[in-house]
C-alpha positions, 0 to 999 in steps of 0.5 A, spaced: 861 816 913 867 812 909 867 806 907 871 801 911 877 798 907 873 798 900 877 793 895 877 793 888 877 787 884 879 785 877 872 782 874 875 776 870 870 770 872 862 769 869 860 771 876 864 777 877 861 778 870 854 777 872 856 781 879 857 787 874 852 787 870 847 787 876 851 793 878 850 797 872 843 796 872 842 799 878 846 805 878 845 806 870 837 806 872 838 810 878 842 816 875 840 815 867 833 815 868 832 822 868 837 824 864 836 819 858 829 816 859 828 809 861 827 806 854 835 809 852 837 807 859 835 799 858 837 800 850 844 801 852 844 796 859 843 791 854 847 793 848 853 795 852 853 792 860 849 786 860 853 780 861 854 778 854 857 785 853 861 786 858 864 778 857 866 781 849 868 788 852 874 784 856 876 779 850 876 786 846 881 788 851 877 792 855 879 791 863 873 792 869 874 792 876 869 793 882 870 796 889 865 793 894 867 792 902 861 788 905 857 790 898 857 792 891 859 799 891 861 801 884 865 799 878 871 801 873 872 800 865 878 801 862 882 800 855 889 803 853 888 807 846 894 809 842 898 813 849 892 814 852 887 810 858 880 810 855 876 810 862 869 807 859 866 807 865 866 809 872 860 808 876 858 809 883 851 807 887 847 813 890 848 811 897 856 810 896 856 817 892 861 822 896 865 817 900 871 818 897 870 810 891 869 814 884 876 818 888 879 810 888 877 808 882 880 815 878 886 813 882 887 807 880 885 809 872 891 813 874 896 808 876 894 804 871 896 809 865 904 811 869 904 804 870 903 803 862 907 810 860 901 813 857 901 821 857 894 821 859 886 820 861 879 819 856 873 818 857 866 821 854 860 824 859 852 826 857 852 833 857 846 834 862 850 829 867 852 835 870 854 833 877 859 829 874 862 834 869 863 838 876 866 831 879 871 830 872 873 838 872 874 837 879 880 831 878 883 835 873 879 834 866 878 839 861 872 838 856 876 837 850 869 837 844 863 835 843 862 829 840 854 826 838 855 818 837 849 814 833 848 808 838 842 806 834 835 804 835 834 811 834 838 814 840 844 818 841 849 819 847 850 827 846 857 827 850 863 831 852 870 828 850 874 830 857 881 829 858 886 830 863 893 830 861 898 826 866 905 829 868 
């Protein structure tokens, strides 16, 4: 079922903020548990999207926007890196899955990149996240290598680099 006239929005107050923060705690425990453990999910909610770190992300020049309609369905972080869009973060609630929202916000990636003369797309994804592997190769992204990042305490992200060249 499609979602009527899903809006995204760039998160630039606390609130949008707080808002964000929120959202990623829902999708990361829903989607990651299984796939990392409750322990990594809530070391990384705080070290990389809780409101402190999403707040120093965007002074550090990163972008995040949401897409909601009646509700809160997802979200998008992005950074311009050498001629290349970083997508940091592309999330989508459960219950919103499969309604074309991931598709608006890679689009809007898109945009982005064209707008800003940047030959292509970057972003990293767990190994064992399969469905959205499925999902990126899918939108035209190919794994580019394997890449292990120390994140501390003693946990790992064990990810593919994937890339998706803009003609």
């Amino acid at each position: 079922m499609a979602i009527d006239n899903p809006r995204i929005t760039p998160v630039l107050s606390d609130q949008d903020i707080t808002k964000t923060a929120a959202l990623a705690k829902e999708i990361w425990t829903e989607h990651y548990t299984p796939i990392i453990g409750s322990e990594q999910v809530s070391y990384m909610l705080a070290k990389f999207q809780s409101q402190e770190a999403i707040a120093q992300q965007i002074k550090d020049g990163y972008q995040y926007f949401r897409i909601s309609s009646s509700e809160e369905y997802g979200y998008l972080s992005i950074k311009v890196e050498d001629k290349q869009l970083f997508i940091s973060k592309i999330y989508v609630k459960a219950a919103a899955r499969g309604r074309g929202l991931g598709n608006r916000l890679m689009q809007m990636a898109i945009t982005i990149a064209n707008e800003n003369s940047l030959t292509g797309l970057r972003l990293t994804v767990n190994k064992h996240n399969l469905h959205s592997i499925a999902a990126y190769e899918k939108m035209g992204f190919t794994k580019k290598r394997e890449i292990v990042f120390d994140i501390g305490d003693g946990y790992v992200m064990d990810d593919y680099e994937m890339v998706c060249l803009l003609t």
